[in-house]
N, C-alpha and C positions, 0 to 999 in steps of 0.2 A: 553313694555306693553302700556306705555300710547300713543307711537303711533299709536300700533295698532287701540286703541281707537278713536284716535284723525280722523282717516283716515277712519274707519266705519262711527265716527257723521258724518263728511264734507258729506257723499255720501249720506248718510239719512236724512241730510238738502236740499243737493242739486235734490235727488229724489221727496222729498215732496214739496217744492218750486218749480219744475217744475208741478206736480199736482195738487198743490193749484191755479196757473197760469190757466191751462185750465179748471178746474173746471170754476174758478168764471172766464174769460173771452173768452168764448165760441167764435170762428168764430174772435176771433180779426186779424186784419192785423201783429200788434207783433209775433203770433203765430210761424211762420217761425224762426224768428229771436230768439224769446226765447227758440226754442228747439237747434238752432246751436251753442248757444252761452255757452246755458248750457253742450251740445255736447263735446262744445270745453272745457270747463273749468274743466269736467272730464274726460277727454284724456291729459290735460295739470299736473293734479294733479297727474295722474298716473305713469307722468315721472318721478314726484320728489324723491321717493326712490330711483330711478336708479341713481342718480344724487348725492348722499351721501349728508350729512350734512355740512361739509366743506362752505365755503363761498366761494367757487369757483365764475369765473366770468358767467359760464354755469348756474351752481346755482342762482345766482344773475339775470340771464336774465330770468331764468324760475320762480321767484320769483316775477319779475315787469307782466310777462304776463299773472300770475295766477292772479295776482292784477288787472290789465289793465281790463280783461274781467268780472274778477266779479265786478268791478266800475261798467259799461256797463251794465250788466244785473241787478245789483239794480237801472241805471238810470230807466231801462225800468219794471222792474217789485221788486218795494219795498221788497216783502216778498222774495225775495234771500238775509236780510241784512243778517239773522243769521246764513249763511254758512261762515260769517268770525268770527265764537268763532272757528272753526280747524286753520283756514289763521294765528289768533293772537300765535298760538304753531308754525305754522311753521316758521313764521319771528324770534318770540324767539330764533329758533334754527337755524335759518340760518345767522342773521344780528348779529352785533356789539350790544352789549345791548344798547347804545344809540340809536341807527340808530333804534333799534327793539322796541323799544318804541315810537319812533317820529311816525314809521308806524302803530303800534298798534290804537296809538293816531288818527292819519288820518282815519283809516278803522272804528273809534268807532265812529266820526263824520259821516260818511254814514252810519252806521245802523243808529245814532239818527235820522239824518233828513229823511232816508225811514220810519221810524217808524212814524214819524211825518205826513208824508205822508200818511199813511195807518189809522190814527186816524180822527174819526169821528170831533173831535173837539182838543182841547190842552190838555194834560194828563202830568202831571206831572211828572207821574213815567216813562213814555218813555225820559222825560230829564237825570233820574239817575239812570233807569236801566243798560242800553249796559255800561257808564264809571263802574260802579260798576261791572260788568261782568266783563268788562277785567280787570280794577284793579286784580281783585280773582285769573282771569286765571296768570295774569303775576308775578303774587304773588307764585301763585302755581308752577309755572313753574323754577321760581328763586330759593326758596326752594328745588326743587327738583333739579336742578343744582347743586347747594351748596353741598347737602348730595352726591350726586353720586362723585362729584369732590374729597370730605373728604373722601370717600370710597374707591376710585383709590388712591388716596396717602396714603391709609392706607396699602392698598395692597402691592403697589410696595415698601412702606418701611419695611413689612414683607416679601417681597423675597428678597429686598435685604441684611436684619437681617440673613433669611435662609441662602444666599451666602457665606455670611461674616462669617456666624458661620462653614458652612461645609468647607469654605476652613482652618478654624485656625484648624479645628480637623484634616483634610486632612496635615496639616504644620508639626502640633503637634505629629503625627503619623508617619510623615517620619523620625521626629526629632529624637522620641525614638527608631526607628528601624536602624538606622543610629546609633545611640548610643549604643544599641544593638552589630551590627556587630563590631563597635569599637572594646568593650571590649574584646569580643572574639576572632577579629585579634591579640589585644596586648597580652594577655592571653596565645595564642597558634603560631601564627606562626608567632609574631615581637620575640617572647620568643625564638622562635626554629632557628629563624636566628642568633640573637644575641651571643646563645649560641658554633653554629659554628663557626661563625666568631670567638671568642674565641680562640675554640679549632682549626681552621686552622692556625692559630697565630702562637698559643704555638706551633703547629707541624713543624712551617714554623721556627720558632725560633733553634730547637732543632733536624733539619732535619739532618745534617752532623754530630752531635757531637751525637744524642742518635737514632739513625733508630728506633731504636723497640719503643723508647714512640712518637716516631713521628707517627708511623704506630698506633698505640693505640688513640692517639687521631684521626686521619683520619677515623679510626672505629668506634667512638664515634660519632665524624662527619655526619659520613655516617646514621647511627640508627636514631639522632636527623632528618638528614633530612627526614629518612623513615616515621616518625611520622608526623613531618609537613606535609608532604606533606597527608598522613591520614587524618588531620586537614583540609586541604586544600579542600581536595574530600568531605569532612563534612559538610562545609561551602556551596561549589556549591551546594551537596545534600540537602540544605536544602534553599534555594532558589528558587531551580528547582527541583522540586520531580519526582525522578524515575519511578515512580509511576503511575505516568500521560504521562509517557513518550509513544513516538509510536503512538498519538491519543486516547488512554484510555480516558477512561469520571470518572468525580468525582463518581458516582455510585459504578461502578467499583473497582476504588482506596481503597474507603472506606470499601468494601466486604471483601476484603485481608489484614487490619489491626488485630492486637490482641496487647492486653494487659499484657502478660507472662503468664508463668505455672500458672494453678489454677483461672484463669477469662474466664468466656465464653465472648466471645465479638457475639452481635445479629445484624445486620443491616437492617435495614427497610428503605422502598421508598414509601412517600406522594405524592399524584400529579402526574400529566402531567412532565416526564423529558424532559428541553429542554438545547438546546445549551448554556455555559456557556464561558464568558470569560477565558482564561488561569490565568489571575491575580485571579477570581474568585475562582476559582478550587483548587489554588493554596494556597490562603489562609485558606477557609475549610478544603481541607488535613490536613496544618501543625496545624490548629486549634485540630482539631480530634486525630491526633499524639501524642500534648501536653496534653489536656484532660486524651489522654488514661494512656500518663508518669506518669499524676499525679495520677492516680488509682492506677497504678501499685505500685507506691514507696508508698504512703500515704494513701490510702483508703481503707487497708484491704477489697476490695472487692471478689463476688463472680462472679457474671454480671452487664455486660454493657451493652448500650445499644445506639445504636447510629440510630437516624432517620433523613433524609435528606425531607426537603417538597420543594417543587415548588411553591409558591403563585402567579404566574405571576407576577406581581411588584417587589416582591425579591424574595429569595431563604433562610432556616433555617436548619442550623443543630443543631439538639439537643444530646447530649451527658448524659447518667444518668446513674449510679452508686446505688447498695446496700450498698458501704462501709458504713465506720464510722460517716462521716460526718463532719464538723465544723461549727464552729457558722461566719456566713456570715454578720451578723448587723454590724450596723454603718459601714461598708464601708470595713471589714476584707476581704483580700483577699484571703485567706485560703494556703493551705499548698503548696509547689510550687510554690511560686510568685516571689522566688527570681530567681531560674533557667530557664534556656533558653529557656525552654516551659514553663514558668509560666503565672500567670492569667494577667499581665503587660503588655508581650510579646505578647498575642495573642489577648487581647484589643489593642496594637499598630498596630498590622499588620490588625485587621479588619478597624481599623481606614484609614487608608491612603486609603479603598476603601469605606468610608460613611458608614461602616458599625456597631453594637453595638456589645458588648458581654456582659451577663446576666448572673450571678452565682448564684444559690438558693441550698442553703444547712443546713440543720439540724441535730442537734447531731444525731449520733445514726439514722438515717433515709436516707442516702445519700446524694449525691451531682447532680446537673442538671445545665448541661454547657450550655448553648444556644448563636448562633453566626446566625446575620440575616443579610446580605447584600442586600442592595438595587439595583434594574438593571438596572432605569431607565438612568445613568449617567454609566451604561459601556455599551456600543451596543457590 
């Protein structure tokens, strides 16, 4: 903004100083020269946006030329001093702050003495006008340095607070989802190994002297492993949803869930559908699946209702219930928090993709799941 400005005054000093020039010296010999010069010094100024702020050495020679020619055209016609209150912003922002004061300093010295020049007799206020100018302007300009400087580091040390915060919940999230599949490898299929092993043992022990308890435990054997391995197919399923399988779209998926006998489950679509990541899709499913578990065991309900919206920047599903309801304050997770779609579990797995989960539920009034993931960090 305030270059824009800076960059209008200089044209509109430099338009009327050439005006006020042919006005008051009609037919002079000058005349040639103060229109080439003034010519050149707005062709020369015009380069300098193109030429970035940087203190480049290109910068710095279009810096001395823009100076060189306006010296020249205040030798020759005084009333160009005041096209250098733009000159004193642009050295500001081009030089070393010393170096941009020494020159500030130099160009206030030629407006005084053109001013001086242009006075009838000695004026006093042409001694401490132009320093009192720049003073303001370099005043001004410093201040506003300062603040813009304090506002870029304010920034970058809120995104990098943002970074630092989404990676620990991104950490945090894999941490408990990891923790998660733990318990339930050990639970189920370090359970169903251990247990064979056992019984191959004893079989292996007791193979020549007893066949038939040897055969009984290899039977045993055989069942536990049919289970694990149950276990096992559970496990995948529930990583990678069936569901989604074959290129199916979360839309989709979500049409063919139910909540058991006695729940209507309703699906509704907000928004423009667009392409979703697989980790996307994948999380909303198992979100929706647990939601629906916990209706089904704990929310005497009648309908559900589940609606997916598209916001462009992320994606919501919203899950709600007639049931019963619980009391959600102070931070209660309500019923199902400890099982493997509980409200824990599916706050962990939106986590590892930046994403929240929201529980509002009141006695007697129902429960409303909401999971929103953000897109801008998965293409």
């Amino acid at each position: 903004m305030l270059a824009a400005v800076m960059h209008t005054a200089f044209f509109l000093l430099l338009t009327a100083s050439v005006a006020r020039y042919l006005l008051r010296h009609p037919g002079s010999p000058d005349t040639p020269w103060i229109i080439a010069l003034g010519t050149a010094l707005a062709l020369l100024y015009v380069l300098g946006p193109a030429l970035g702020a940087a203190p480049t050495l290109r910068r710095l020679v279009w810096l001395g030329l823009v100076t060189a020619t306006w010296v020249v055209l205040v030798d020759l016609a005084p009333s160009f001093a005041w096209c250098a209150v733009p000159l004193f912003f642009t050295a500001l922002r081009t030089l070393p702050p010393r170096a941009a004061i020494v020159l500030v300093a130099t160009l206030t010295a030629f407006v005084v003495a053109a001013q001086l020049r242009l006075a009838d007799g000695f004026d006093p206020n042409l001694l401490v006008a132009p320093p009192a100018v720049a003073a303001l302007a370099t005043a001004v300009f410093v201040h506003m340095e300062r603040q813009a400087e304090a506002q870029r580091t304010l920034i970058d040390d809120l995104l990098r607070t943002r970074r630092e915060l989404a990676a620990t919940e991104r950490r945090e999230g894999t941490l408990a989802e990891r923790q998660r599949l733990s318990m339930e490898i050990h639970d189920t299929l370090a359970q169903h190994l251990s247990s064979q092993q056992m019984l191959l043992q004893a079989a292996d022990r007791v193979w020549d002297a007893d066949p038939g308890t040897a055969r009984a435990h290899v039977r045993t054997a055989n069942g536990i492993a049919a289970r694990g391995l149950a276990e096992a197919r559970r496990l995948v399923h529930d990583l990678a949803p069936t569901e989604l399988a074959g290129g199916a779209d979360l839309p989709g998926a979500l049409r063919t869930l139910d909540a058991g006998p006695g729940v209507t489950v309703r699906f509704h679509l907000e928004g423009t559908p667009a392409p979703l990541p697989d980790r996307v899709q994948s999380a909303l499913l198992r979100v929706a699946q647990g939601a629906l578990a916990n209706i089904r065991e704990h929310a005497g309900a009648r309908t559900a209702a589940l609606t997916l919206t598209y916001l462009g920047d992320q994606v919501v599903l919203d899950i709600a219930d007639d049931g019963r309801g619980f009391p959600a304050a102070a931070g209660t997770p309500g019923p199902g928090a400890g099982r493997g779609h509980g409200i824990p579990a599916m706050r962990a797995r939106l986590g590892q993709l930046g994403g929240t989960l929201t529980v509002e539920s009141t006695p007697g009034e129902g429960t409303v799941v909401s999971a929103a993931i953000p897109l801008e960090h998965h293409p």
